[in-house]
C-alpha positions as CSV (number, residue, x, y, z in Angstrom):
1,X,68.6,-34.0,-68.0
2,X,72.0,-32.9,-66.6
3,X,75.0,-34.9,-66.5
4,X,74.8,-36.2,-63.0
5,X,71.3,-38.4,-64.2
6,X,73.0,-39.3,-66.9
7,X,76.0,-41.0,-65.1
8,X,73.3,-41.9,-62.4
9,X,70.7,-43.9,-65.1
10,X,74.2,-45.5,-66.8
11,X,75.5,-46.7,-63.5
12,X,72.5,-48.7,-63.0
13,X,72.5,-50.2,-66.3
14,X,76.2,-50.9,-65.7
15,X,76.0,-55.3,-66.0
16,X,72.8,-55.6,-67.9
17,X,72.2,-56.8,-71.4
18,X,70.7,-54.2,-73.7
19,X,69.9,-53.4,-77.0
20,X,71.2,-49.5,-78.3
21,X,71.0,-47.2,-81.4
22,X,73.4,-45.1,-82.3
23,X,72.7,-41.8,-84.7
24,X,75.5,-41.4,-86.4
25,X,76.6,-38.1,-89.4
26,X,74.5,-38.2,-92.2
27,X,71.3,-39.6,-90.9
28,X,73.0,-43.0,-90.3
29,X,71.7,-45.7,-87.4
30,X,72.8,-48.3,-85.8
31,X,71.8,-50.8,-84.1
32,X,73.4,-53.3,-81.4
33,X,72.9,-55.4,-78.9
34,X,76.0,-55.3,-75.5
35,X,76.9,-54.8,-72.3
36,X,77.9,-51.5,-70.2
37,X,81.2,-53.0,-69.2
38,X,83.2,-49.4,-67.6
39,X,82.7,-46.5,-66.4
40,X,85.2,-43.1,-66.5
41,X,84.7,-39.7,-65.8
42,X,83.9,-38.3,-69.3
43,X,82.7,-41.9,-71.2
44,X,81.5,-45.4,-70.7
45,X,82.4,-48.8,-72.5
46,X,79.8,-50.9,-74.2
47,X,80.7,-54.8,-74.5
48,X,79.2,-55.6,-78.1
49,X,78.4,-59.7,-78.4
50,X,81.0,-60.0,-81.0
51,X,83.5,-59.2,-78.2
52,X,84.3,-55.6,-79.6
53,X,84.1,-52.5,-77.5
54,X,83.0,-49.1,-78.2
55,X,83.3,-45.7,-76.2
56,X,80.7,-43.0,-76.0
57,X,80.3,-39.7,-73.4
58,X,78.3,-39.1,-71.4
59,X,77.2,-36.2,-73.5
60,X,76.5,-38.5,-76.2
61,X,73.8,-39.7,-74.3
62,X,71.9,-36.6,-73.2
63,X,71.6,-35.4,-77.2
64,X,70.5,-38.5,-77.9
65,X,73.1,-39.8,-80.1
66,X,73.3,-43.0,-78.2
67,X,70.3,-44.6,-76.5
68,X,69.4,-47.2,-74.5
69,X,66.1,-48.9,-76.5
70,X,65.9,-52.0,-73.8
């Protein structure tokens, strides 16, 4: 998986309601439910349903730290 199917596969999920994990340090997951709101160059924006945002690269995605579950 290289970086341009990575931007590719978040692009289309761009607008659609998913569910995510997120491996954090020390073995830690989490778990939310949002919205891919933005897209730059290096990262994207989730929309959580609480109304907060968070960031994550695009290299986040392709080691797994972030994933998109449905």
């Amino acid at each position: 998986m290289n970086i341009n199917t990575v931007k590719k596969h978040i692009q289309e999920n761009m607008g659609v309601f998913h569910h995510f994990k997120f491996h954090g340090s020390r073995n830690q997951l989490e778990e939310f439910d949002g919205v891919i709101t933005e897209l730059y160059p290096a990262i994207f924006i989730i929309q959580l349903c609480d109304g907060s945002i968070r960031s994550f690269s695009y290299g986040d995605f392709i080691i797994h730290y972030i994933e998109i579950v449905s």
